[in-house]
FITI-307738 format. One record per residue (C-alpha): residue number from 1; y, z, x. Coordinates in Angstrom, 2 decimals. Example, Ala and Ser with C-alpha at 12.3 -4.5 7.8 and 13.67 -1.06 7.14 Angstrom:
<sites>
    k        v        w        u
    1    -4.50     7.80    12.30
    2    -1.06     7.14    13.67
</sites>
This chain:
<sites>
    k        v        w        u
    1     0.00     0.00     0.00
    2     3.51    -0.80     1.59
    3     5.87     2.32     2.19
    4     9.17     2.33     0.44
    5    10.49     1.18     3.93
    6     8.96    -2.02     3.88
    7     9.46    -2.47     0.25
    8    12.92    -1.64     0.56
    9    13.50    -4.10     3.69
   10    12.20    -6.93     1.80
   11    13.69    -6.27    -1.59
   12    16.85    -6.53     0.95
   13    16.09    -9.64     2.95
   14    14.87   -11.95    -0.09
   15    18.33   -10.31    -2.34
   16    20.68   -11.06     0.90
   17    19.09   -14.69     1.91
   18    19.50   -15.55    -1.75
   19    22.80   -14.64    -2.53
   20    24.28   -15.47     0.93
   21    22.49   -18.97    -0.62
   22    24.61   -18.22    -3.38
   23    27.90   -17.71    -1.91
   24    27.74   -21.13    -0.18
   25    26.82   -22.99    -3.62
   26    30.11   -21.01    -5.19
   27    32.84   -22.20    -2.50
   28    31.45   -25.74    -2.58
   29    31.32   -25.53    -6.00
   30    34.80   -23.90    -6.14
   31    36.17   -26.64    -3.69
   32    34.95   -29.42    -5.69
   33    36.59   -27.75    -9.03
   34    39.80   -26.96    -6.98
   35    40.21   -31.34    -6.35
   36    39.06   -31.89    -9.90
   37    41.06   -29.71   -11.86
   38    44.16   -27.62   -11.72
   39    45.18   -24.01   -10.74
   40    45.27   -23.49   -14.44
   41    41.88   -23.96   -15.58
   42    40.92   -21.39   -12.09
   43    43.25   -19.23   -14.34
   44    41.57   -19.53   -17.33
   45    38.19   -19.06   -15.36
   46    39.48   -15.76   -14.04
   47    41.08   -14.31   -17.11
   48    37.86   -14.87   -19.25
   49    35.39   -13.57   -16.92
   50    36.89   -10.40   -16.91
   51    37.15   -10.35   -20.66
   52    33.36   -10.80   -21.21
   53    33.46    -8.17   -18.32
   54    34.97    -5.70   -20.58
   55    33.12    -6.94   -23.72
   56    29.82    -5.76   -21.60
   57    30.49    -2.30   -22.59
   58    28.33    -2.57   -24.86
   59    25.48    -2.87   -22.10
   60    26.43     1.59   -22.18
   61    24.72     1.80   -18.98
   62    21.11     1.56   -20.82
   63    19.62    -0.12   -17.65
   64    20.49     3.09   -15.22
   65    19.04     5.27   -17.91
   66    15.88     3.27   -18.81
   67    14.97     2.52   -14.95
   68    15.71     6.12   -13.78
   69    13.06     6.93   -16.60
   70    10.55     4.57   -15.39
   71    10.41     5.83   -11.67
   72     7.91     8.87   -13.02
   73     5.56     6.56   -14.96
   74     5.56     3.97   -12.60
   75     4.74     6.71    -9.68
   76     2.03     8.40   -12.31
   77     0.37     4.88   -13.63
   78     1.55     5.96   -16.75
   79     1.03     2.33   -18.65
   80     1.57     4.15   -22.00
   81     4.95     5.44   -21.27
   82     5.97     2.55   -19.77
   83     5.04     0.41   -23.11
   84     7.53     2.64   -24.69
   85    10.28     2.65   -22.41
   86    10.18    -1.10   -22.76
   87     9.21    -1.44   -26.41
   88    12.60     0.97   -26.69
   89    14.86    -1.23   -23.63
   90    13.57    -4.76   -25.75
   91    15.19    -3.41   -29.17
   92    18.57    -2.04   -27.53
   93    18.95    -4.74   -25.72
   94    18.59    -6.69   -28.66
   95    21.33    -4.96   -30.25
   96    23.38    -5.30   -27.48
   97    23.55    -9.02   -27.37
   98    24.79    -8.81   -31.66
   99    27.24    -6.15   -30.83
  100    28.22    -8.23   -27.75
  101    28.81   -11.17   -29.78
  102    30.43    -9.60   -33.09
  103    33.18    -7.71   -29.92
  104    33.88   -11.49   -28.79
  105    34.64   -13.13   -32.53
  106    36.68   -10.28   -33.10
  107    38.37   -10.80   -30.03
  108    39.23   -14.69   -30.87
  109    41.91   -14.43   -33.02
  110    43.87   -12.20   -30.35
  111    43.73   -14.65   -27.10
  112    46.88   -15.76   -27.12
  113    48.32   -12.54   -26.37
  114    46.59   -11.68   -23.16
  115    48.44   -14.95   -21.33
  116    52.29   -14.67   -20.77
  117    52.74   -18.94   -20.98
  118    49.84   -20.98   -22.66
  119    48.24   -23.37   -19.74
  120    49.52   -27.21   -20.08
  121    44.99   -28.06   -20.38
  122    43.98   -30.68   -22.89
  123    40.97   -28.14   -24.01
  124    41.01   -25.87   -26.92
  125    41.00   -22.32   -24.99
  126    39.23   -20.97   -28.51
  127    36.03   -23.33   -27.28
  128    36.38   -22.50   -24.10
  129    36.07   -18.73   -24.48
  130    33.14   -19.31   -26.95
  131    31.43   -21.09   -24.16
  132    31.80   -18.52   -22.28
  133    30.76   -15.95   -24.84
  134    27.89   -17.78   -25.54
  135    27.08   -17.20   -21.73
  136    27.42   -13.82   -22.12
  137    25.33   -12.68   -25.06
  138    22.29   -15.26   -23.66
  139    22.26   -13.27   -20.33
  140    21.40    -9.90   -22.29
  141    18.43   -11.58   -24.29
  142    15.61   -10.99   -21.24
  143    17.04    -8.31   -18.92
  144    14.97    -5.43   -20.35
  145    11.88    -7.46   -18.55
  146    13.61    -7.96   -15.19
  147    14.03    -4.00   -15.04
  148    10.51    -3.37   -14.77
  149     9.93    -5.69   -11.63
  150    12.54    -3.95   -10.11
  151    11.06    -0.31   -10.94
  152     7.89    -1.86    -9.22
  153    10.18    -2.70    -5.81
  154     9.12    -6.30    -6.75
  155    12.85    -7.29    -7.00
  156    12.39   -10.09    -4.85
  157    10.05   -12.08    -7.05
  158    12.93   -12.53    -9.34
  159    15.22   -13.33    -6.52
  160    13.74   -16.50    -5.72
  161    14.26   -17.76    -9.30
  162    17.30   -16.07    -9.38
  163    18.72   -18.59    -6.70
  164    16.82   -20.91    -7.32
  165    18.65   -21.00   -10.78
  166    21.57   -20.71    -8.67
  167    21.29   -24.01    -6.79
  168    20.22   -25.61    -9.92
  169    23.82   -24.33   -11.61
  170    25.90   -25.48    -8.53
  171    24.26   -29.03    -8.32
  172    24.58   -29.80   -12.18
  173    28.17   -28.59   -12.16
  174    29.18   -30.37    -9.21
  175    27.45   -33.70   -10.61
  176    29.41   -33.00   -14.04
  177    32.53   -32.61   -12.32
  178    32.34   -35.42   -10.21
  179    30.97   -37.67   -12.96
  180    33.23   -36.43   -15.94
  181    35.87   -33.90   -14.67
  182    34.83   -32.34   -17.94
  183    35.39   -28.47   -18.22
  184    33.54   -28.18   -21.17
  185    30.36   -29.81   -19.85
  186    31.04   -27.49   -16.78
  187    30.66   -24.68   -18.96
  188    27.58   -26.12   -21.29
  189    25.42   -26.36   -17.50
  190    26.06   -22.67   -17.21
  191    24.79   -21.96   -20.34
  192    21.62   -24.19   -19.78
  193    20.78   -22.57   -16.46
  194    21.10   -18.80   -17.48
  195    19.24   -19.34   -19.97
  196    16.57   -21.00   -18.44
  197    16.35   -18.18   -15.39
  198    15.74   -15.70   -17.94
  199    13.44   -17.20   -19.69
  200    11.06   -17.55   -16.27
  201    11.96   -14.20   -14.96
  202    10.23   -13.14   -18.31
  203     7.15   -14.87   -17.65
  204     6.95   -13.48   -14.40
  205     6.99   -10.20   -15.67
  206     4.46   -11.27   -18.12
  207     1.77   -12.20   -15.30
  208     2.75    -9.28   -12.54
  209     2.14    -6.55   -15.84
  210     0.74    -8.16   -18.79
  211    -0.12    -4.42   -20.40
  212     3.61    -4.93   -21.69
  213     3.74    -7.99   -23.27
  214     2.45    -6.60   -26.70
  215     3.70    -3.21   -26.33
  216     4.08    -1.97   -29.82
  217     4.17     2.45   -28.67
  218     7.26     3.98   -29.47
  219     9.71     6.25   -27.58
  220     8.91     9.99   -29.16
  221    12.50    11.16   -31.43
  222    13.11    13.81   -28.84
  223    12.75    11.54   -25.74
  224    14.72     9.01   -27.52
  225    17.59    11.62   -28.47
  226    17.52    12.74   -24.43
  227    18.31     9.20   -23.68
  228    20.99     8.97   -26.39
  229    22.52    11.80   -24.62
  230    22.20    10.38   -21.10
  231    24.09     7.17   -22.81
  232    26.66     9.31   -24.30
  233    27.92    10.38   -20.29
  234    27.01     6.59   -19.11
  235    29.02     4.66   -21.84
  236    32.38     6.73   -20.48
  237    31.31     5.91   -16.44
  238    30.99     2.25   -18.24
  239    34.34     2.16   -19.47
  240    35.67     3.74   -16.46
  241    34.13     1.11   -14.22
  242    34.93    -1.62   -16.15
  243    38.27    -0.49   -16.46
  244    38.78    -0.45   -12.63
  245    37.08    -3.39   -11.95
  246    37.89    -5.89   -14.35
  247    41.51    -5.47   -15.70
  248    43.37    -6.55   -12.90
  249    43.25   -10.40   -13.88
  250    43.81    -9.59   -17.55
  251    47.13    -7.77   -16.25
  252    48.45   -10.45   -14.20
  253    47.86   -13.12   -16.69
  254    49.95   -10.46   -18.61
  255    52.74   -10.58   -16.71
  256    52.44   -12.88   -13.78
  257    51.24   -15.91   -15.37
  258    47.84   -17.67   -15.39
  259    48.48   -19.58   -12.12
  260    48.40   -16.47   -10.06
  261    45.44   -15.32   -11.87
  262    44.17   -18.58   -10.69
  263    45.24   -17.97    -6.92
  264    44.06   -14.44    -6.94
  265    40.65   -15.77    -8.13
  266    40.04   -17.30    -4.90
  267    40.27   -14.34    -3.64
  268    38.13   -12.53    -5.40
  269    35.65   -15.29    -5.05
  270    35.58   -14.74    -1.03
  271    35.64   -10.68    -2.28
  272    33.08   -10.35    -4.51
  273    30.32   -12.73    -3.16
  274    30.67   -10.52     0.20
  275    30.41    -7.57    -1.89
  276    27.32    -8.71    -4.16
  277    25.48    -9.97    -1.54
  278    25.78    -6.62     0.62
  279    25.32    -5.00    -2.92
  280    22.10    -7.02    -3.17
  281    20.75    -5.37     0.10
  282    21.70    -2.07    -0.78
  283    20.77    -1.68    -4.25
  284    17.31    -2.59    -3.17
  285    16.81     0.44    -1.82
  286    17.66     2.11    -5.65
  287    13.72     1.89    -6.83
  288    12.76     3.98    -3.29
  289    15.68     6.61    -3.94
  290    14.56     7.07    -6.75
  291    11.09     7.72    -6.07
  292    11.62     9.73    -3.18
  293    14.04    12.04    -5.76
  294    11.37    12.01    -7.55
  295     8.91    13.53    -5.26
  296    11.46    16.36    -5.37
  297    11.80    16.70    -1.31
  298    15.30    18.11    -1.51
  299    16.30    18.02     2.44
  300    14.71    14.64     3.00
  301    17.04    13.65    -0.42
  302    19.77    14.87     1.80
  303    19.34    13.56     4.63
  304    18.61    10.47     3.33
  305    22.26    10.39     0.90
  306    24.02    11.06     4.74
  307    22.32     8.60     6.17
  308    22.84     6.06     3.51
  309    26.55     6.72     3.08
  310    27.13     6.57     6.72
  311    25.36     2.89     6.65
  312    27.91     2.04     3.48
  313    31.02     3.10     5.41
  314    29.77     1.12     8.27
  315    29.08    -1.95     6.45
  316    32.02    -1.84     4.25
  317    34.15    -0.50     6.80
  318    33.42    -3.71     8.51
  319    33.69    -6.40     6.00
  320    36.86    -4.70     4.92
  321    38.82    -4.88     8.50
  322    37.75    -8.68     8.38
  323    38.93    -9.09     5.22
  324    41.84    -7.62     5.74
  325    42.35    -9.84     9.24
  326    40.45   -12.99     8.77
  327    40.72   -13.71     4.83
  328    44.93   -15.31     4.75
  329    43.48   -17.60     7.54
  330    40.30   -18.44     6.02
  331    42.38   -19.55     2.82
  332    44.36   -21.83     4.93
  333    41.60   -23.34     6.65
  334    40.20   -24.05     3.05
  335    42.72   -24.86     0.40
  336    45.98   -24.90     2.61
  337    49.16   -22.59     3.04
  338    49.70   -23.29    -0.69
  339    46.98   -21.28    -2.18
  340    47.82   -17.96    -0.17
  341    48.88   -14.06    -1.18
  342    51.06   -12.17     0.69
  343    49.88    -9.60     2.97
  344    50.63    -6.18     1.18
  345    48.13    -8.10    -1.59
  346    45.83    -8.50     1.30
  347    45.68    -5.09     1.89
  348    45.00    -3.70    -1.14
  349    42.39    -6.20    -1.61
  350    40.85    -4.67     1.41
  351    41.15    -1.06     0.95
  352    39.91    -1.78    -2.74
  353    36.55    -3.37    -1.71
  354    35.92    -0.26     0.57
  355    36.24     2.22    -1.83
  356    34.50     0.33    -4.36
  357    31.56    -0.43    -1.92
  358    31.34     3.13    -0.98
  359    31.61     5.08    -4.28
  360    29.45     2.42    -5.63
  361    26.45     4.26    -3.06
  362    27.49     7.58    -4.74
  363    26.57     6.17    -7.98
  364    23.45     4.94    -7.25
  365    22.17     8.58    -5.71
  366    24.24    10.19    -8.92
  367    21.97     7.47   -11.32
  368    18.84     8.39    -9.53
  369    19.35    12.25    -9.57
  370    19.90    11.17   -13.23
  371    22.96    13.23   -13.50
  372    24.18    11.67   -16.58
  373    26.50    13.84   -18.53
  374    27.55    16.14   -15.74
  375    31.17    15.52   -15.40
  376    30.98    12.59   -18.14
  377    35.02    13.14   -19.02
  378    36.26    12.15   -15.34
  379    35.85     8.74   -15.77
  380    38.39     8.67   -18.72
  381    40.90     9.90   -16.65
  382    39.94     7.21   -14.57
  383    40.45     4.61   -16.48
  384    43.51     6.16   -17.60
  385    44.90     6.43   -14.05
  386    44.12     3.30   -13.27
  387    45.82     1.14   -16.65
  388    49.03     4.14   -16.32
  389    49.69     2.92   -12.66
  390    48.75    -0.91   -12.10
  391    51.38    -1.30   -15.56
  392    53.74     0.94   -14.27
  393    53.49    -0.97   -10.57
  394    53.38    -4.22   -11.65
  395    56.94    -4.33   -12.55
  396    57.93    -2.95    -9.49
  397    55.83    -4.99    -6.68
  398    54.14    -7.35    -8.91
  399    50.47    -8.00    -8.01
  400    50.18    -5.82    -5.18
  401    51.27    -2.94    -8.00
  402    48.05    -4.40    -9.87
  403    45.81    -3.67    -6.98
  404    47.31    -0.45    -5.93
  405    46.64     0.73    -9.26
  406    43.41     0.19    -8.73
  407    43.27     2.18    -4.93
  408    45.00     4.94    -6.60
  409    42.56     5.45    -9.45
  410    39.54     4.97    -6.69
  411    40.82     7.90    -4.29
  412    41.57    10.25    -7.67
  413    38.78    10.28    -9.59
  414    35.47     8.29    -8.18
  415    35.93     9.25    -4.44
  416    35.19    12.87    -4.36
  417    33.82    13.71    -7.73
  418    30.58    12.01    -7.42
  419    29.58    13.75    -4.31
  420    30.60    17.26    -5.62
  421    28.31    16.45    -8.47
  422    25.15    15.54    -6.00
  423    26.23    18.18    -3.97
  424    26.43    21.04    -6.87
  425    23.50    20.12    -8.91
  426    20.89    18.84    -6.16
  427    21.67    19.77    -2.69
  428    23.44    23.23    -4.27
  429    25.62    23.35    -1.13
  430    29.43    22.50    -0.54
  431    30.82    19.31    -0.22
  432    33.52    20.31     2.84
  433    31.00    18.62     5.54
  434    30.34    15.76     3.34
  435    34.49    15.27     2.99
  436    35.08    16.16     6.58
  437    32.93    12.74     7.62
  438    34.39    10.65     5.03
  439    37.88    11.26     6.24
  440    36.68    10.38     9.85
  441    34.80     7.33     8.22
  442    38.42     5.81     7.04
  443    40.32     6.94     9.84
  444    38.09     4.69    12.07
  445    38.30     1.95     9.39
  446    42.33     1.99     9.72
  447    42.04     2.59    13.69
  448    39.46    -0.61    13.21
  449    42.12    -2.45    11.30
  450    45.39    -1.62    13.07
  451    43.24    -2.86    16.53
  452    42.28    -6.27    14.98
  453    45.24    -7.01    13.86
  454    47.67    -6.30    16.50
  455    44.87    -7.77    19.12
  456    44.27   -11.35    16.75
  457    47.94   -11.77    16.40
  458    48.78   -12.21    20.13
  459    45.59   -14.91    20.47
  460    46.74   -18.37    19.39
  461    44.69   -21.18    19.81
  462    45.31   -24.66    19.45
  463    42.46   -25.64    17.15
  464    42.70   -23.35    14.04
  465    39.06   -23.35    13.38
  466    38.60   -22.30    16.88
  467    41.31   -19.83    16.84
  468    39.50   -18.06    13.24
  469    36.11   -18.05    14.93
  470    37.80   -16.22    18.27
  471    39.53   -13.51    15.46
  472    36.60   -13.17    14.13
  473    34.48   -12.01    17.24
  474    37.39    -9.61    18.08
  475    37.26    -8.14    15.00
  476    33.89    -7.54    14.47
  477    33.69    -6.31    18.18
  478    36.90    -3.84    18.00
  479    35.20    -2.48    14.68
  480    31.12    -2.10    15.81
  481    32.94    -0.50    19.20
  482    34.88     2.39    17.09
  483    31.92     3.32    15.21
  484    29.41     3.22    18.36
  485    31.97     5.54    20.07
  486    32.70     7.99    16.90
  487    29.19     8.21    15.98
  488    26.07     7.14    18.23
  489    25.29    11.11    18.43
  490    25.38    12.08    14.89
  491    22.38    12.80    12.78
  492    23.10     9.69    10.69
  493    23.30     7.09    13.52
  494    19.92     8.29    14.29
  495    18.03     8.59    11.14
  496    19.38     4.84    10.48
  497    17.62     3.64    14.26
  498    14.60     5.65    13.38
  499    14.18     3.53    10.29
  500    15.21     0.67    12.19
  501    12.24     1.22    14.59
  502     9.58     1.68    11.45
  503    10.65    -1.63    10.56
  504    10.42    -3.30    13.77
  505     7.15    -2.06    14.61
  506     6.20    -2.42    10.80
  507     4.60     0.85     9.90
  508     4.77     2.67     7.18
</sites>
């Protein structure tokens, strides 16, 4: 039987090939839309994905709640209890995708007011957003099967159709722009292909378990009513995440205007494929944290949270510094001068990806501790922080106000509640170490970033690619240098080569 190690490592390799597949098939997919249709559909792209972002509320966190449930059976062998999680994760699901779709129709009528100037597009923006609706409430029709491959550390399975589904999406979409220049028919390929990936990411889970696929036990009324209660804490982190995460567009096209929605989007492109794909590797550890906090080892659950937190910062810490050096240039070696933000957006675009990165590890160890309701009310003061300040800043600085709303909400709430939580209710010890190392943890970040900047700005080469390539390597080297000095003793840096090692000399 493989070790959670090994399963882990290859959850991560097969997640991080694919997507880093992925993140190629979205820029030349992005490029191609860029020379075949204006700044103003990118807008429109932008301001609607983060719409259906907010309509997935109605997902309430039932995944974390479901798959933090099926750790113990899946451990035990426990087929019966696993029919009834699913039989139960099939019917909400179910209900998600109507309530999904009534949210959007009722949302229609009311468009009009989230852009400040309507776009000059031929399309009807009322068919567009159905499209994308349409999208949306497909996507929730087969996920309940998907969960169980990944509470079997088989994640990677689904990864290969996953991507493949992915290069199937960019190549019809490409061909459709090329061909027609047709948004619509952009939209309709989308459609096509999620459904399709669902449908075979079903039938895998079909053949890999097939004592599911006529499960007909139900949930006991007082394991049910636990869950209910675990969803009454999650739907609030929901709505605080989602908050966070996915108004910023929503505002600008506010009071910006879509065309800076549709510059920003680039961004965020470059931003969030980095972050999904290092997601993708990290998040396949979840199923082994969570059977390891199942086994109930408490110091090996601790040292394990340091270890993995100190791995976060590092990788974060180090896509961040790039981004905050290397991603102005990168723009202009893509779409030109024309298409860039100014650097106090930069920065916050930066600092925002770390924090999200690394409070996004706290939640996972908080979701597999399946600490649910404890502290269930912060996230509303979240949320609240976060709308209060990006409107109150984006009439003063604009969209750097937007972002910084964001940052401020981040360090407030998310940044040190989560770990007091762990820290309280598992560990039962104080947080003040745990702080102490995250405030070294950023201080080496802005050391890291301060270095690489003032260091790339005094190298100028003649041949631009050249001279990105040559920031890059400095950046990357000034970073990985900071952290081998700061750190190389501590108890993290070694727990992460001792894992390392297993891997390398594959043993369990």
């Amino acid at each position: 039987m493989e070790s959670r190690t090994k399963k882990s490592f290859k959850n991560a390799i097969f997640s991080m090939v694919g997507y880093a597949l992925t993140i190629l098939c979205s820029f030349v997919t992005r490029t191609v839309f860029i020379h075949m249709l204006s700044t103003e559909y990118l807008g429109v792209n932008g301001l609607f994905t983060n719409i259906l972002n907010m309509l997935s509320l109605a997902e309430l966190g039932i995944g974390s709640a479901i798959i933090y449930r099926l750790y113990k059976p899946i451990l035990e062998k426990n087929e019966k209890k696993i029919c009834e999680l699913m039989n139960f994760y099939k019917k909400a699901y179910y209900v998600i995708a109507l309530v999904v779709a009534g949210l959007g129709l009722i949302l229609l009528p009311f468009l009009h007011y989230l852009i400040k100037e309507q776009p000059r597009i031929p399309d009807s923006l009322s068919v567009i957003y159905l499209l994308y609706l349409a999208n949306s409430v497909i996507s929730y029709l087969f996920i309940f099967k998907k969960s169980l491959i990944v509470g079997y550390q088989k994640e990677y399975l689904t990864s290969v159709i996953t991507y493949g589904g992915t290069i199937a999406l960019a190549a019809g979409q490409i061909l459709v722009l090329l061909l027609t220049g047709n948004f619509l028919l952009y939209l309709a390929v989308q459609i096509a292909v999620t459904l399709a990936t669902n449908v075979v990411n079903s039938m895998i889970c079909d053949k890999l378990f097939p004592f599911q696929k006529n499960c007909r036990e139900r949930l006991p009324k007082e394991e049910a009513k636990s869950i209910f209660k675990d969803l009454s804490a999650l739907v609030i982190y929901k709505i605080s995440g989602v908050v966070v995460t996915s108004t910023d567009n929503i505002i600008i096209s506010k009071f910006i205007g879509l065309s800076s929605v549709g510059l920003f989007s680039n961004y965020t492109l470059i931003v969030n494929a980095v972050y999904a794909l290092i997601k993708k590797g990290i998040e396949s550890m979840t199923a082994s944290i969570g059977n390891l906090n199942a086994s109930g080892n408490v110091k090996e659950q601790e040292r394990i949270y340091y270890a993995v937190n100190f791995m976060a910062f590092w990788i974060y810490g180090q896509i961040a510094v790039c981004l905050f050096v290397l991603i102005n240039p990168f723009i202009t070696l893509w779409l030109g001068k024309h298409y860039l933000l100014p650097l106090p957006v930069v920065v916050f675009i930066a600092l925002n990806f770390y924090l999200q990165g690394i409070t996004g590890i706290f939640a996972i160890f908080r979701n597999t501790f399946g600490l649910f309701t404890q502290g269930k009310y912060r996230p509303v003061f979240s949320a609240m922080v976060n709308l209060g300040a990006s409107l109150f800043l984006v009439a003063k600085v604009g969209m750097a106000g937007v972002l910084m709303g964001t940052a401020i909400s981040y360090i407030s709430t998310f940044l040190w509640y989560d770990p007091y939580v762990v820290h309280k209710h598992v560990f039962q010890e104080s947080t003040r170490k745990f702080y102490m190392r995250q405030a070294e943890y950023f201080l080496v970040v802005l050391a890291g970033a301060a270095l690489s900047f003032l260091i790339t700005n005094r190298i100028g080469i003649a041949n631009p690619i050249a001279n990105w390539v040559a920031d890059a390597g400095i950046t990357f080297f000034v970073m990985n240098a900071l952290v081998l000095i700061c750190f190389s003793r501590t108890p993290e840096f070694k727990r992460l080569l001792q894992n390392a090692g297993l891997l390398l000399r594959r043993k369990g």
